[in-house]
C-alpha positions in Angstrom: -17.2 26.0 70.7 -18.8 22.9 69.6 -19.4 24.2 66.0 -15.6 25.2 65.9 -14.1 22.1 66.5 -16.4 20.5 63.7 -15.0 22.6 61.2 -12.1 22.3 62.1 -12.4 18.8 62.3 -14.2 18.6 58.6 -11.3 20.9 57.9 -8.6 18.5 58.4 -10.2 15.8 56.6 -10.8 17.9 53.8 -7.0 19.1 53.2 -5.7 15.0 54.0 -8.0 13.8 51.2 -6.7 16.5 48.7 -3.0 15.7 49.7 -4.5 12.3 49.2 -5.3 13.0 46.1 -2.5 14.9 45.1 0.1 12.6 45.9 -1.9 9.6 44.0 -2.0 11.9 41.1 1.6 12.8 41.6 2.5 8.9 41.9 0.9 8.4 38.9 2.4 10.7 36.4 5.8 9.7 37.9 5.0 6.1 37.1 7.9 5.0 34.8 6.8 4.5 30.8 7.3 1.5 30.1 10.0 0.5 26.9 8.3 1.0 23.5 9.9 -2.3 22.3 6.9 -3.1 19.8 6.7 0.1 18.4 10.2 -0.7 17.8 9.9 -3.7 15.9 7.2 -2.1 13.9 9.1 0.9 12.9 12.4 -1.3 11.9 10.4 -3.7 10.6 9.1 -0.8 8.0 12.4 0.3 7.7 13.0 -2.8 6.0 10.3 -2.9 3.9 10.9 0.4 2.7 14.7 -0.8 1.5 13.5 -3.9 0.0 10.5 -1.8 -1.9 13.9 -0.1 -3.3 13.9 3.6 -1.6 17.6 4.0 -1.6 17.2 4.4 -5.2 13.7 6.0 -5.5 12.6 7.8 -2.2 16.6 8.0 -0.5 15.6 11.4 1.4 12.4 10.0 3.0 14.5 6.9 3.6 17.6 8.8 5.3 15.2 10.4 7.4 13.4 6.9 8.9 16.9 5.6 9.5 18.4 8.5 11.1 15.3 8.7 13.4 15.1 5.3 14.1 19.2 5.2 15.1 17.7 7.9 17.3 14.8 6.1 19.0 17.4 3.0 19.4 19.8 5.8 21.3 16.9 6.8 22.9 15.9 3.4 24.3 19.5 2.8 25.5 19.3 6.2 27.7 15.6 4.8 28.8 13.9 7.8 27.4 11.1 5.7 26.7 8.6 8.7 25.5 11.5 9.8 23.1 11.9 6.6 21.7 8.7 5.8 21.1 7.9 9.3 19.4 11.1 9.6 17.6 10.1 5.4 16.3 6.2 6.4 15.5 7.9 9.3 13.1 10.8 6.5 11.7 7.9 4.8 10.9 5.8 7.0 8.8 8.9 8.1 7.2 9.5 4.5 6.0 6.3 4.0 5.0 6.2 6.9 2.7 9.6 5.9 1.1 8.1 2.5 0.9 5.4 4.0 -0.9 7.0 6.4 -3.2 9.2 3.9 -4.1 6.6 1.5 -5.4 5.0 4.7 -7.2 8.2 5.0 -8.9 8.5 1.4 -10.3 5.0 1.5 -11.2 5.3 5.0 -13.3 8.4 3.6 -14.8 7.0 -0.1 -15.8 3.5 2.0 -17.4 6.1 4.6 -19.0 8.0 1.1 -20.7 4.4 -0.7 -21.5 3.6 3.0 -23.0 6.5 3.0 -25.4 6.7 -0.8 -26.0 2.4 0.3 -27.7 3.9 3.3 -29.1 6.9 1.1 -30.8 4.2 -1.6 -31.6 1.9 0.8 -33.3 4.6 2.1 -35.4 5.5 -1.0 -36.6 1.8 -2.1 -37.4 2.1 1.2 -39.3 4.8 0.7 -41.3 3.9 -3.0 -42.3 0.4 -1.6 -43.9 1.8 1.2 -45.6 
């Protein structure tokens, strides 16, 4: 008798710390995100780097795509869909950045393309002058 009410005791205390437990855990992953709002200024903030690097002209796919996802991330955050915004943000981001990038590529291919020609032209001329 005595050894039934101790388990039975231990018993009870076991099962209210696990629904202890549980429900902390459960409080936890219901805590609310909290609004990715610098995320969000580093993602537009990329944005406008990559326009002013000049990827409307030289990367306007990747750039479409970082603006379209980062109208997104800004719908997003007015539904308070925090985890959506701040994914949809990170990904406006690298898209930005890789305009940004290309971009600058491009300018630099074309300016060592015209310093290429501009030595081809000059070498013709040297050519011509000691012929």
């Amino acid at each position: 008798m005595m050894k039934n009410f101790y388990y039975t005791k231990s018993h009870r205390m076991m099962l209210t710390a696990g629904v202890a437990v549980t429900s902390a855990i459960f409080l936890a992953s219901c805590a609310s995100i909290p609004a990715p709002t610098e995320q969000m200024a580093v993602s537009k903030a990329a944005v406008t780097n990559a326009l002013s690097a000049g990827s409307n002209e030289f990367a306007p796919v990747q750039l479409k795509s970082a603006m379209e996802k980062m109208d997104a991330a800004e719908r997003a955050m007015t539904e308070r869909n925090y985890e959506l915004a701040r994914q949809l943000a990170e990904q406006a981001q690298i898209d930005a950045k890789l305009a940004g990038t290309m971009a600058r590529s491009s300018k630099a291919q074309k300016a060592a393309d015209a310093l290429q020609e501009g030595s081809r032209v000059l070498r013709q001329e040297i050519d011509r002058q000691t012929q």
